[in-house]
Every structure is written in structure tokens, then in C-alpha cells.
N, CA and C atoms of all chains as a GROMACS GRO file, in nm:
protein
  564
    1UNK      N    1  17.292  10.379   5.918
    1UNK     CA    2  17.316  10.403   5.774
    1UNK      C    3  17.218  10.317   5.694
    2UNK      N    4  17.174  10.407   5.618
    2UNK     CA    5  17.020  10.313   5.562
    2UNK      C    6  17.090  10.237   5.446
    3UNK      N    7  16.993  10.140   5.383
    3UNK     CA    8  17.022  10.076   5.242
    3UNK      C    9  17.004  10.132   5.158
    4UNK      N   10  17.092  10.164   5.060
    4UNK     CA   11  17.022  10.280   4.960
    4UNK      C   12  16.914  10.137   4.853
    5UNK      N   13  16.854  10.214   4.810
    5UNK     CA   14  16.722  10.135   4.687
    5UNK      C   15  16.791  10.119   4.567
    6UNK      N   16  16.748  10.021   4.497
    6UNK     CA   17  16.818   9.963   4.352
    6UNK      C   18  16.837  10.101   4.276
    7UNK      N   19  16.730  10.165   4.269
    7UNK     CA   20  16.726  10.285   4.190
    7UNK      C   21  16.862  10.388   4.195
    8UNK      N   22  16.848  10.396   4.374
    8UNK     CA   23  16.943  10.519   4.408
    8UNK      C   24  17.062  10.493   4.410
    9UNK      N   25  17.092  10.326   4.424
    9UNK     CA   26  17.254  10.304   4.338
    9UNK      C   27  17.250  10.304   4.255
   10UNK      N   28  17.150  10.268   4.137
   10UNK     CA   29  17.170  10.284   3.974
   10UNK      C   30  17.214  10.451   4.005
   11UNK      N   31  17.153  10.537   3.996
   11UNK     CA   32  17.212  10.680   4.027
   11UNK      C   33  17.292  10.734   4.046
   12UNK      N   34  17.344  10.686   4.210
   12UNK     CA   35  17.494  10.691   4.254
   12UNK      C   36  17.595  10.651   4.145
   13UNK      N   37  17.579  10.542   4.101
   13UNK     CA   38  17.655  10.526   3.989
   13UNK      C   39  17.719  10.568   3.846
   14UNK      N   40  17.608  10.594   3.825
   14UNK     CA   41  17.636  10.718   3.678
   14UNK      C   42  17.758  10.820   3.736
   15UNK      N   43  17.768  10.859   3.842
   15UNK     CA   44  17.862  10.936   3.868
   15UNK      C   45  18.025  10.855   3.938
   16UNK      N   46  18.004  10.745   3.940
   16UNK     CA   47  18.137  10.681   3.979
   16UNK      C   48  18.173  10.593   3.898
   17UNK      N   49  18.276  10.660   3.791
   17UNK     CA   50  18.318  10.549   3.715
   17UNK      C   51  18.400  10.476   3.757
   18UNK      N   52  18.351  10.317   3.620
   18UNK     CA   53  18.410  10.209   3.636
   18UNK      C   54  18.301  10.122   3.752
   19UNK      N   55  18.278  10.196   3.859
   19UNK     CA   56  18.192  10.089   3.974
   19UNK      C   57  18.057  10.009   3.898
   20UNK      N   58  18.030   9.882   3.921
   20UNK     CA   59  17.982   9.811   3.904
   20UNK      C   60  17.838   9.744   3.996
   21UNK      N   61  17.740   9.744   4.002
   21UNK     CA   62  17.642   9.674   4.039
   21UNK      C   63  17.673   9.504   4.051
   22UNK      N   64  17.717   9.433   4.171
   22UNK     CA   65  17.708   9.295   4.129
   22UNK      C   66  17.605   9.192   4.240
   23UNK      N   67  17.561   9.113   4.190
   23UNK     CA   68  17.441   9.044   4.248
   23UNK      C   69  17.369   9.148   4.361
   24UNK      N   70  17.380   9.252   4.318
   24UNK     CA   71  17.241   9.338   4.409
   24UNK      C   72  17.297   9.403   4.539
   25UNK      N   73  17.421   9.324   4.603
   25UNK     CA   74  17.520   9.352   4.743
   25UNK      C   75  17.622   9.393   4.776
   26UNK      N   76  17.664   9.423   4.584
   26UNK     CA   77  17.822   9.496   4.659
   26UNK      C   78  17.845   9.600   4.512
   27UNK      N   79  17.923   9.668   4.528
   27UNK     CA   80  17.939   9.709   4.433
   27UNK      C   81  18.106   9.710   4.342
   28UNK      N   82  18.167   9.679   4.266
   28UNK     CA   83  18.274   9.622   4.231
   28UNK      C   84  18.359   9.692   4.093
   29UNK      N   85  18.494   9.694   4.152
   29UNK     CA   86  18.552   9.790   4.052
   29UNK      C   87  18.677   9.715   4.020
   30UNK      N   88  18.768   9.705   3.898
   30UNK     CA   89  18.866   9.626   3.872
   30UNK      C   90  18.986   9.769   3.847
   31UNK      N   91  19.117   9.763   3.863
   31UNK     CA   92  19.218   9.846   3.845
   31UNK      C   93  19.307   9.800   3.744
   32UNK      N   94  19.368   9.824   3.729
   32UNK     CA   95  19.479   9.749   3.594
   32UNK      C   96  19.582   9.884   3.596
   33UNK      N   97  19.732   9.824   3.651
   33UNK     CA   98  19.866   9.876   3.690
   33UNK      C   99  19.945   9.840   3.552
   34UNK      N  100  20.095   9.884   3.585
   34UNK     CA  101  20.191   9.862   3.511
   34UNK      C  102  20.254   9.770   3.595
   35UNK      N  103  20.253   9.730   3.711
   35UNK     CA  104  20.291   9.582   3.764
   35UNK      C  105  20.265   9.564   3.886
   36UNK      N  106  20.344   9.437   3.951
   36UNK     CA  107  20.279   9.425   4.090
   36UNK      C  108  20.313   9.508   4.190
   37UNK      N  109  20.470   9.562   4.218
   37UNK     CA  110  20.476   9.692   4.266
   37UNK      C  111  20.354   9.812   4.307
   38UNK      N  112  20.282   9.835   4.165
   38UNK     CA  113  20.232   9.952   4.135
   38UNK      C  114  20.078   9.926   4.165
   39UNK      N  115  20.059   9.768   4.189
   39UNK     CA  116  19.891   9.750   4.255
   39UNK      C  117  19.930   9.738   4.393
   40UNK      N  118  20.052   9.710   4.462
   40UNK     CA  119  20.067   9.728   4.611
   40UNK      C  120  20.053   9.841   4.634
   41UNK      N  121  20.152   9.921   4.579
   41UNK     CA  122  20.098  10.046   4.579
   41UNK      C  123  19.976  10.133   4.605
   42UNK      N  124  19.909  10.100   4.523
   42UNK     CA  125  19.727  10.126   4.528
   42UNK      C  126  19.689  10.069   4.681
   43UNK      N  127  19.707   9.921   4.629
   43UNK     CA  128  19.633   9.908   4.780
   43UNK      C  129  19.676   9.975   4.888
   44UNK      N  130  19.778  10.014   4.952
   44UNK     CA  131  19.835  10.040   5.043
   44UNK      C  132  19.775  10.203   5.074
   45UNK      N  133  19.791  10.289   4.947
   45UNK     CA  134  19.676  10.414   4.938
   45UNK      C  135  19.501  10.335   4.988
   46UNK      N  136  19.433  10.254   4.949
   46UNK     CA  137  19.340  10.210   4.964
   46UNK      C  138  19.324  10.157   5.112
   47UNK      N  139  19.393  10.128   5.183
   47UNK     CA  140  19.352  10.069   5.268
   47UNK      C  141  19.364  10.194   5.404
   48UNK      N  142  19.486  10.298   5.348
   48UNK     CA  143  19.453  10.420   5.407
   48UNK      C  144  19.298  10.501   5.440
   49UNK      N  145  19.299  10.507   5.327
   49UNK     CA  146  19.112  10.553   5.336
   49UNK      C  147  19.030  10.475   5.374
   50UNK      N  148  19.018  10.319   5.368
   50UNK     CA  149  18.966  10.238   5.399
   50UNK      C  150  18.922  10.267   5.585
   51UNK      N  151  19.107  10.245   5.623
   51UNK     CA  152  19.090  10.246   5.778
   51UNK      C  153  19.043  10.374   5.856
   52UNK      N  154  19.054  10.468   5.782
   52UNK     CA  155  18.991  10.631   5.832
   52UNK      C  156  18.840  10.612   5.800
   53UNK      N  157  18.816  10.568   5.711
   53UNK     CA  158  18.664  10.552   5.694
   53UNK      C  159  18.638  10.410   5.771
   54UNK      N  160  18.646  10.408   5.878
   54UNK     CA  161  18.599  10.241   5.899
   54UNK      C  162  18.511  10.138   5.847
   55UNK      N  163  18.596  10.141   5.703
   55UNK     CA  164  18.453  10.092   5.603
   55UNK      C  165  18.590  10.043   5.506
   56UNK      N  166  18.582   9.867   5.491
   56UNK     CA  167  18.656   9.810   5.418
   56UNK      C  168  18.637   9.738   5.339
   57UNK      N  169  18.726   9.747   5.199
   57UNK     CA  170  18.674   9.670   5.094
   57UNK      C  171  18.715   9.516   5.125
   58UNK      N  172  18.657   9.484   5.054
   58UNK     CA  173  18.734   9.347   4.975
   58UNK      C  174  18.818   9.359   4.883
   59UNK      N  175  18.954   9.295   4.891
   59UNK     CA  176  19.028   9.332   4.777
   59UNK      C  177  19.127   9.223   4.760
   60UNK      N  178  19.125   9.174   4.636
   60UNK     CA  179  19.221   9.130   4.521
   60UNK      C  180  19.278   9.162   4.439
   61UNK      N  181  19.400   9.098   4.482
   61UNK     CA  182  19.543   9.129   4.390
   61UNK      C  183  19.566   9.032   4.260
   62UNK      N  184  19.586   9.045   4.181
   62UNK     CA  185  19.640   8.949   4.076
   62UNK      C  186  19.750   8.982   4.006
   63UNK      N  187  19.888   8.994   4.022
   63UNK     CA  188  19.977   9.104   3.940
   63UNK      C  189  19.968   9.253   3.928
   64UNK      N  190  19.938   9.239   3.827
   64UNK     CA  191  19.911   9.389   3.766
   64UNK      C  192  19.734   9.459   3.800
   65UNK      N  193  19.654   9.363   3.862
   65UNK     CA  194  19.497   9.425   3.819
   65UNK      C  195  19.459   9.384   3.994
   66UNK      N  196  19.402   9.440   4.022
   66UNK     CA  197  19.347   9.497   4.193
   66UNK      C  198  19.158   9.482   4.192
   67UNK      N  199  19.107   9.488   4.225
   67UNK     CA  200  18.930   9.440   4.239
   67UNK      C  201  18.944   9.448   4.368
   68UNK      N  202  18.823   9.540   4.398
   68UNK     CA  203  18.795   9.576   4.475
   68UNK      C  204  18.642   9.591   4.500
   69UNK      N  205  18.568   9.527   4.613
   69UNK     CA  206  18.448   9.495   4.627
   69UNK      C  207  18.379   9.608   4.778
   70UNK      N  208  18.301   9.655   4.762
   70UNK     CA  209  18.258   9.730   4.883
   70UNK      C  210  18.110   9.668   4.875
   71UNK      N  211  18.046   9.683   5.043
   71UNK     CA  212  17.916   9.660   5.041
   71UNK      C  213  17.885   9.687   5.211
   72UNK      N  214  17.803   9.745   5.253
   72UNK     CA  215  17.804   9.713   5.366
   72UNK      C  216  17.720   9.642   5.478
   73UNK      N  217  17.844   9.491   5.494
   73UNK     CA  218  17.780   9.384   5.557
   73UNK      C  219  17.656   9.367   5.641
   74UNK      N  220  17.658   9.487   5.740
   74UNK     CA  221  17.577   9.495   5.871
   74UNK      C  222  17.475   9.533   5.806
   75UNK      N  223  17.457   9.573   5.688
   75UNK     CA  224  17.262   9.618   5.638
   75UNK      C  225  17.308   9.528   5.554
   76UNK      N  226  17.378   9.454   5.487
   76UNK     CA  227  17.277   9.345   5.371
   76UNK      C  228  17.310   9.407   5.247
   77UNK      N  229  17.356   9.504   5.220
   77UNK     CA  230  17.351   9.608   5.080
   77UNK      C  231  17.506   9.690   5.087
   78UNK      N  232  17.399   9.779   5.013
   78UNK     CA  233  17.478   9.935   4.940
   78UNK      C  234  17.447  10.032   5.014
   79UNK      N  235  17.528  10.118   5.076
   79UNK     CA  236  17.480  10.228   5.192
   79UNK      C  237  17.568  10.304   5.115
   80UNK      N  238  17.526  10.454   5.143
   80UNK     CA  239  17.610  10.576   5.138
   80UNK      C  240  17.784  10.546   5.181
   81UNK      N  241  17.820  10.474   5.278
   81UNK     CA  242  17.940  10.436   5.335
   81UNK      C  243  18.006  10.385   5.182
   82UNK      N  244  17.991  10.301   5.119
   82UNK     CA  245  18.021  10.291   5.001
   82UNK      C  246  18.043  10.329   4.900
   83UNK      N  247  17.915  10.412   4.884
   83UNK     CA  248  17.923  10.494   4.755
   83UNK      C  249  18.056  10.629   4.808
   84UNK      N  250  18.107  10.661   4.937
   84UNK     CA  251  18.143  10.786   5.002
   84UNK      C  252  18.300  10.737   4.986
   85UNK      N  253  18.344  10.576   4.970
   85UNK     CA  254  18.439  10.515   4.974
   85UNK      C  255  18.495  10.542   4.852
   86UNK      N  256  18.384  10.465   4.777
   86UNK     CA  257  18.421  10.406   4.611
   86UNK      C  258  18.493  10.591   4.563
   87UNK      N  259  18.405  10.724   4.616
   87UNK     CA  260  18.437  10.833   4.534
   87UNK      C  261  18.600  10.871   4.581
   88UNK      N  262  18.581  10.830   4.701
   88UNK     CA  263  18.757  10.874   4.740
   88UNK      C  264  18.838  10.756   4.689
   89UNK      N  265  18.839  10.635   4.647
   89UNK     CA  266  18.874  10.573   4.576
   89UNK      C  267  18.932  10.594   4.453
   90UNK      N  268  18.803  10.604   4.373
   90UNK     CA  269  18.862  10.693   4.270
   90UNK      C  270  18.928  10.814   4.246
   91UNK      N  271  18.934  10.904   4.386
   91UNK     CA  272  19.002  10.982   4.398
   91UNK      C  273  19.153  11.009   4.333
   92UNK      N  274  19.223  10.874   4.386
   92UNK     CA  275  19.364  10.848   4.407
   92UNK      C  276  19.360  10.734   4.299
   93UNK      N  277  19.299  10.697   4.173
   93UNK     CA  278  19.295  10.617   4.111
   93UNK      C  279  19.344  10.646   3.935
   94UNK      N  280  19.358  10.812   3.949
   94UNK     CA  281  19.327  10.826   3.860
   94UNK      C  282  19.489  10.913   3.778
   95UNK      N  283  21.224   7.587   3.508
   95UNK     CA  284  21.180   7.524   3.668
   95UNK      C  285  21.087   7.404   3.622
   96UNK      N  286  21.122   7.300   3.609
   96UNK     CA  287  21.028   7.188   3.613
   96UNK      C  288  20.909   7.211   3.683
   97UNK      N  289  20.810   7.150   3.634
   97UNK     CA  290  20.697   7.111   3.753
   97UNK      C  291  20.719   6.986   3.871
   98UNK      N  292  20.669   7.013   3.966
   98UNK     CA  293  20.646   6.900   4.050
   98UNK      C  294  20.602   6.802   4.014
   99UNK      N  295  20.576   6.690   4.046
   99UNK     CA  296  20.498   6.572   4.021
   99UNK      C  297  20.406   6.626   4.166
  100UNK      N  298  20.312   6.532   4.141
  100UNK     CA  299  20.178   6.505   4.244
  100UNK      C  300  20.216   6.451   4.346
  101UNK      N  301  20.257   6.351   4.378
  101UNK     CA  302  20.377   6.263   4.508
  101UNK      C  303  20.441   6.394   4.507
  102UNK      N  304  20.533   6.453   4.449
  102UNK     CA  305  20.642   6.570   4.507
  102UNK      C  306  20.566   6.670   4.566
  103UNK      N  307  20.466   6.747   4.502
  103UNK     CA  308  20.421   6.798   4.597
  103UNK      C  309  20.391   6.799   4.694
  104UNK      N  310  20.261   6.667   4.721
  104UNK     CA  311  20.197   6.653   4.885
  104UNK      C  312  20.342   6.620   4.965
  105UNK      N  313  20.458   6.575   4.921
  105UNK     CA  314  20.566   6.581   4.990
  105UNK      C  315  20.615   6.676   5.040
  106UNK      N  316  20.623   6.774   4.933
  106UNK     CA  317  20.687   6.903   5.013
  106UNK      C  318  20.568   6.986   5.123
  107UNK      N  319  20.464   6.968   5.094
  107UNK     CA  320  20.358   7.014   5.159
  107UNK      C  321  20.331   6.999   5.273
  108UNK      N  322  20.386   6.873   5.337
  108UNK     CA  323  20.418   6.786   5.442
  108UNK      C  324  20.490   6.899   5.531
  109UNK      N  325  20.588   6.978   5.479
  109UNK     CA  326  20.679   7.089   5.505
  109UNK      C  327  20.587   7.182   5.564
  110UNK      N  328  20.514   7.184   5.478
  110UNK     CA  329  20.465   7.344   5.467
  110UNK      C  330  20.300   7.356   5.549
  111UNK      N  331  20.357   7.417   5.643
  111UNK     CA  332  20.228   7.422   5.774
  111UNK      C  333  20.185   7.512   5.714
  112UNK      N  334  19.990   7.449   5.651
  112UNK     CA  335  19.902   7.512   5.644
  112UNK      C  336  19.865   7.501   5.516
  113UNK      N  337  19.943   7.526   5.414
  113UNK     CA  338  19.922   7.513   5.251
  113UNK      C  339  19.892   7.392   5.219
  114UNK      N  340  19.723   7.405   5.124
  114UNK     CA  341  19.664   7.306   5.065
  114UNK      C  342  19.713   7.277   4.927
  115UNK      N  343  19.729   7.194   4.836
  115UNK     CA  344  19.702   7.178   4.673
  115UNK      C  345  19.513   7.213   4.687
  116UNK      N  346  19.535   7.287   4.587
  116UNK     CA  347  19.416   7.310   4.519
  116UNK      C  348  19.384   7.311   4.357
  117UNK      N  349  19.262   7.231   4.329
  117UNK     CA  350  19.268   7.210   4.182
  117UNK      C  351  19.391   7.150   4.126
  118UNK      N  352  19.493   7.073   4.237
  118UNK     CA  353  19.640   7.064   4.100
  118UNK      C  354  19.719   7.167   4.062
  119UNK      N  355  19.666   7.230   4.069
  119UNK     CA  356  19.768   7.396   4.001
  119UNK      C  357  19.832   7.486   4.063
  120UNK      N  358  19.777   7.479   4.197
  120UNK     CA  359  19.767   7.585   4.296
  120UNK      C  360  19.830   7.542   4.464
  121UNK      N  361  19.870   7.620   4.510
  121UNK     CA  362  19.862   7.586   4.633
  121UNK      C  363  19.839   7.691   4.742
  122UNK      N  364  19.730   7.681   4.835
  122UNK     CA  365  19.672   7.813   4.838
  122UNK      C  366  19.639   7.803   5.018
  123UNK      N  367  19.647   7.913   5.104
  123UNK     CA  368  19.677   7.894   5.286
  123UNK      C  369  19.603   8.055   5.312
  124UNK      N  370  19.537   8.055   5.398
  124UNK     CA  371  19.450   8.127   5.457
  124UNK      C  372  19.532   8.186   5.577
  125UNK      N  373  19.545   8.298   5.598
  125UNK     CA  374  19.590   8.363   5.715
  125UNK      C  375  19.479   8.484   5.847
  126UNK      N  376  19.462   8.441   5.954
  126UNK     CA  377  19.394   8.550   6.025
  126UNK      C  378  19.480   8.641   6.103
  127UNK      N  379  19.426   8.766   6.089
  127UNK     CA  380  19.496   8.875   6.165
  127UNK      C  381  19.412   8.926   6.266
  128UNK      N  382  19.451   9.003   6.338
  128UNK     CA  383  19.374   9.083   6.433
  128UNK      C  384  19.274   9.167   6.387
  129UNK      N  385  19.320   9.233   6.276
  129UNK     CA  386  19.233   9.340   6.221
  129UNK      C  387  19.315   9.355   6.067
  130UNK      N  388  19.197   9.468   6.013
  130UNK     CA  389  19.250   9.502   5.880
  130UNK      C  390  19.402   9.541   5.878
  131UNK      N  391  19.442   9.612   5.982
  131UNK     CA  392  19.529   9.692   5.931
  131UNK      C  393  19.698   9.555   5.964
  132UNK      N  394  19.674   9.522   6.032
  132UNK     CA  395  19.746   9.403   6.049
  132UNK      C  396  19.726   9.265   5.924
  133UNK      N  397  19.631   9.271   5.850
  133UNK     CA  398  19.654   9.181   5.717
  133UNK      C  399  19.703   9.289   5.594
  134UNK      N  400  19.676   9.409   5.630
  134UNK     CA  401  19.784   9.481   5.495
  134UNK      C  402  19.912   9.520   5.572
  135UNK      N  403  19.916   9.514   5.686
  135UNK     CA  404  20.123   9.471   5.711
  135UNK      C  405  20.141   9.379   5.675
  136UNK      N  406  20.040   9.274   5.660
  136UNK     CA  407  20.124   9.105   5.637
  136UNK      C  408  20.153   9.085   5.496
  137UNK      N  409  20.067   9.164   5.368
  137UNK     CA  410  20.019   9.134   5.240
  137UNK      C  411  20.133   9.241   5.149
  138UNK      N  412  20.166   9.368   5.290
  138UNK     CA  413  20.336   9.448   5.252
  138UNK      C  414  20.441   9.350   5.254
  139UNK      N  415  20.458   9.258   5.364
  139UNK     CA  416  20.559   9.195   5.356
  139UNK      C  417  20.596   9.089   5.263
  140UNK      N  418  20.483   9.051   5.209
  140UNK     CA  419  20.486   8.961   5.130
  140UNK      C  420  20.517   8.953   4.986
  141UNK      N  421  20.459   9.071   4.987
  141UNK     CA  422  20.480   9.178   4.843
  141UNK      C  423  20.634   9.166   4.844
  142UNK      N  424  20.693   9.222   4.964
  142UNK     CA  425  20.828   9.233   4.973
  142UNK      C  426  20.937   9.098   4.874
  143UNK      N  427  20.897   9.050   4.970
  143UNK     CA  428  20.936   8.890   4.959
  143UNK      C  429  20.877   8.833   4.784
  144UNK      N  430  20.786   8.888   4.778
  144UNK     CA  431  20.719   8.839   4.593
  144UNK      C  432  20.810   8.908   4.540
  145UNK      N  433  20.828   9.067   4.512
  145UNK     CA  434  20.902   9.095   4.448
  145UNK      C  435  21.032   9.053   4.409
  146UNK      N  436  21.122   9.046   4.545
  146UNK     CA  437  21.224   8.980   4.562
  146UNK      C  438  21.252   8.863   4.486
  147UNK      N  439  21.175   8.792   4.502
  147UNK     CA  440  21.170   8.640   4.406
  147UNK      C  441  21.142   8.622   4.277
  148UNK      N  442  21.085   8.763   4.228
  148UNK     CA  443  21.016   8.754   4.087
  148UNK      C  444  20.940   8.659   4.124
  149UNK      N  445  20.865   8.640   4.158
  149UNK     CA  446  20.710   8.555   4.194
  149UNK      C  447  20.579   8.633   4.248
  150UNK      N  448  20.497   8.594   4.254
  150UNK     CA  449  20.412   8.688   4.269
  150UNK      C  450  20.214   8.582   4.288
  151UNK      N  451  20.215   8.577   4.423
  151UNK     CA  452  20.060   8.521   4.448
  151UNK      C  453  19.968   8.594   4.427
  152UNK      N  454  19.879   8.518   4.382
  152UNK     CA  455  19.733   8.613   4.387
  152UNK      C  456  19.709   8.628   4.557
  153UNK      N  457  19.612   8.726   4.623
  153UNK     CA  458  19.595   8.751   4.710
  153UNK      C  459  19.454   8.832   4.693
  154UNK      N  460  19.378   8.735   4.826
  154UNK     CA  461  19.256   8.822   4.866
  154UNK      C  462  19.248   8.848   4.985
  155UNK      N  463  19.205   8.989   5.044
  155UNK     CA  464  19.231   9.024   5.135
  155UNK      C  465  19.033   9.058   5.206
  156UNK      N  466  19.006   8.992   5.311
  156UNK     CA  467  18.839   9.033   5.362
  156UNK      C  468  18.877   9.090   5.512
  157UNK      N  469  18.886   9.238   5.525
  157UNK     CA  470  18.915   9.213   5.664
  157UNK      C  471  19.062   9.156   5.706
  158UNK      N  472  19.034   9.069   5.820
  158UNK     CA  473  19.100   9.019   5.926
  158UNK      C  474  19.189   8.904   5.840
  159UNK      N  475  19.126   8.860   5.702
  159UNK     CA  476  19.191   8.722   5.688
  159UNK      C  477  19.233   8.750   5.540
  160UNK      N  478  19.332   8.733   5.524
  160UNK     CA  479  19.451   8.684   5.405
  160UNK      C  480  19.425   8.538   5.335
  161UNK      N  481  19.413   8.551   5.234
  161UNK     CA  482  19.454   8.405   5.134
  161UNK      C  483  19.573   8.462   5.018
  162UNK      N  484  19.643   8.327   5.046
  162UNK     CA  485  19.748   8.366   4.923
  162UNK      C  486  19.728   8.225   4.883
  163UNK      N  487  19.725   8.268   4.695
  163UNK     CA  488  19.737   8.120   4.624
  163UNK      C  489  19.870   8.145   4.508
  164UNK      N  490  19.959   8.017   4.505
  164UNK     CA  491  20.075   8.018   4.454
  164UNK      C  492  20.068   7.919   4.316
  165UNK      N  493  20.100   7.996   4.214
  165UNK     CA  494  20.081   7.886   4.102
  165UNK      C  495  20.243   7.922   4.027
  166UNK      N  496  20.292   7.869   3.955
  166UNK     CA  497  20.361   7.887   3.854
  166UNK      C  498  20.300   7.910   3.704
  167UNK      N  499  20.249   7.993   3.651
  167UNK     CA  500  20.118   8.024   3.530
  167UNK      C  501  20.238   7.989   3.436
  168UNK      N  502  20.317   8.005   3.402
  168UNK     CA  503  20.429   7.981   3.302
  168UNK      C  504  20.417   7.839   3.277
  169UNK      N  505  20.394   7.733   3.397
  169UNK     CA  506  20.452   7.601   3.388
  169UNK      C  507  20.312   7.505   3.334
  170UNK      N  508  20.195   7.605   3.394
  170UNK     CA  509  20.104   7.586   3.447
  170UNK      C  510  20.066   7.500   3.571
  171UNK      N  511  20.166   7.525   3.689
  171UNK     CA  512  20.134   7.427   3.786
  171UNK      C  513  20.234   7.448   3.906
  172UNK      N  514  20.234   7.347   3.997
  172UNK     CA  515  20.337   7.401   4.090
  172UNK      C  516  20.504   7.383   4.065
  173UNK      N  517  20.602   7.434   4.101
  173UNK     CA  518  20.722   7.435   4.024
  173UNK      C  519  20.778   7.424   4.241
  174UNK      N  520  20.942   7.429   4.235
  174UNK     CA  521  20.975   7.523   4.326
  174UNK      C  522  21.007   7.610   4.382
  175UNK      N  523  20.996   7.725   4.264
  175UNK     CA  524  20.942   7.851   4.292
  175UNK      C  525  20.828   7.842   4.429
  176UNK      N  526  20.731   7.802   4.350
  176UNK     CA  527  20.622   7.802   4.488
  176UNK      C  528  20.653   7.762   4.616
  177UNK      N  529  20.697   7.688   4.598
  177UNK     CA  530  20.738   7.595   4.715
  177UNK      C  531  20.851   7.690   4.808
  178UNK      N  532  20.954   7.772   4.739
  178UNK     CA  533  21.046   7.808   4.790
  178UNK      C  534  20.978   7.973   4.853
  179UNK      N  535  20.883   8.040   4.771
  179UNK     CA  536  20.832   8.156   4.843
  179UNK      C  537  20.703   8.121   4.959
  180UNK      N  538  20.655   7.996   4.958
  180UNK     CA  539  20.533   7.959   5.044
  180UNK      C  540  20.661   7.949   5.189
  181UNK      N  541  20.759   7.894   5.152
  181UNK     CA  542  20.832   7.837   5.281
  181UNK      C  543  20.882   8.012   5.351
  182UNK      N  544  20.888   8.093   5.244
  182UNK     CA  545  20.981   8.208   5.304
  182UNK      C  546  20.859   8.296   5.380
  183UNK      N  547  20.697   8.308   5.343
  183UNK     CA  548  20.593   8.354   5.399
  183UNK      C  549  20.521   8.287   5.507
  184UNK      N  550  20.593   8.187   5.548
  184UNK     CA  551  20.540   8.082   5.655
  184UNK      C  552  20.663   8.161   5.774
  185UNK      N  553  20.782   8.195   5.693
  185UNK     CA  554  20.851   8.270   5.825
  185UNK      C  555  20.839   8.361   5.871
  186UNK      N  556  20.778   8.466   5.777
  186UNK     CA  557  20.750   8.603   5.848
  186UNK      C  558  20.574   8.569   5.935
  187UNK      N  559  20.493   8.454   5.942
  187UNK     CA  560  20.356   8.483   5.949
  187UNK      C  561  20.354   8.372   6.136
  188UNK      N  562  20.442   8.364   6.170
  188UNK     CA  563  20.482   8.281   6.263
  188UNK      C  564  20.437   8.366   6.405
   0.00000   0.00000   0.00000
């Protein structure tokens, strides 16, 4: 799975809202619930797709708001694996 | 819920296999699992147990390893609240 180029995640992006560019290696999205219940919730959907895609975020809980970081470790970057995550992500996000 | 004093804490902490003070405010313990899917059974149960208590840790989840950090934000600091849900997540993580 190649690295995608600065460019072709700027790109990828325009089409996944909310995801974020951060220091060049991951790409990062924040959630905001009606409580802590309802971000377990999420995660628990999230980590579903996560483990079928063998491709896992990083993720923090804080109450009500969830962040969630993808990147993939073994290249150093942003691969398609990510961007393929973040869209089913938002899938169930919305 | 009063706050702790500084002596009360590292006292009760004494208790509590594994949990550091951090910054004063916080008291915060790292957990490893086998795999992902075994740190979001551990981060369900805990949830469990948060809810239950009306308390509620921040939590980051990388993979294999769990951090939970316990503050009282109301008090701004540690109370025994913390103290009493750190002791009840030390029993299920055994």
C-alpha cells in the first residue's frame, strides 16, 4: 500500500468531511455526542470496521467528544487504507 | 466530595497497583492487551463501571494498550470518586 503524496491527501480530503491533515502523518477527526454512553457507542461501531479492515485508529474518549487519528504506521504516512477507513467512518457518523 | 490532600493521595495510591499522580490533578495507569479487540472489551467494561458511578475517565486507546486518566474536573483534582472507580477497574483488569 503506497504513501499517498501531500497533494493526493489534500484531494482525498475535500471529499471527507471534518478529516484533518495533522503534522503530515495522520489524519484526524473529532466527534461530539450527547454523552458518554453515546461516544461508547460510536466507538464500539468504530472499532467494528476498524477490526474488519485491519487498519486501526487511534482513539480518544473524553465524555461526550471521541478523536480519532488514522495513519498508516508501516509506510510512515497516509495510504488509501485510511482514507478507505475515515469514508466508512463517516459512514456511521452521521 | 472534598479533594484529597497530596500525602492522601500518594497514600491511597500505595493501594492502587499501577496508577501514577500526574500533574497533581490526575491520576492516570496504562493497560496492555493482546490485541485491539481485547482493549475495546476492556474500555466496554469500564464504560460500564463509569457509567455506573457517574464518573467518567478520559481514555486513549493505540492498539494493544489502554490509558485511563481520572480527574475530578468539578473539584479540579483528585477527590474519592477517583480513587473509588480506579480501585473498581483494577478488579476487572486482573
Amino acid at each position: 500500500m503506497a504513501l499517498l503524496s501531500h497533494e493526493g491527501i489534500k484531494e482525498q480530503l475535500t471529499q471527507l468531511d471534518g478529516w484533518e491533515l495533522d503534522d503530515g502523518k495522520e489524519i484526524v477527526k473529532s466527534f461530539k455526542f450527547k454523552d458518554f454512553v453515546d461516544s461508547i457507542a460510536f466507538v464500539t461501531r468504530v472499532a467494528f470496521l476498524a477490526e474488519k479492515a485491519n487498519h486501526h485508529p487511534d482513539i480518544s474518549i473524553s465524555w461526550n467528544r471521541v478523536t480519532l487519528s488514522l495513519s498508516t504506521h508501516s509506510e510512515g504516512g497516509i495510504t488509501e487504507n485510511d482514507i478507505n477507513l475515515a469514508e466508512q467512518i463517516n459512514g456511521i457518523s452521521s
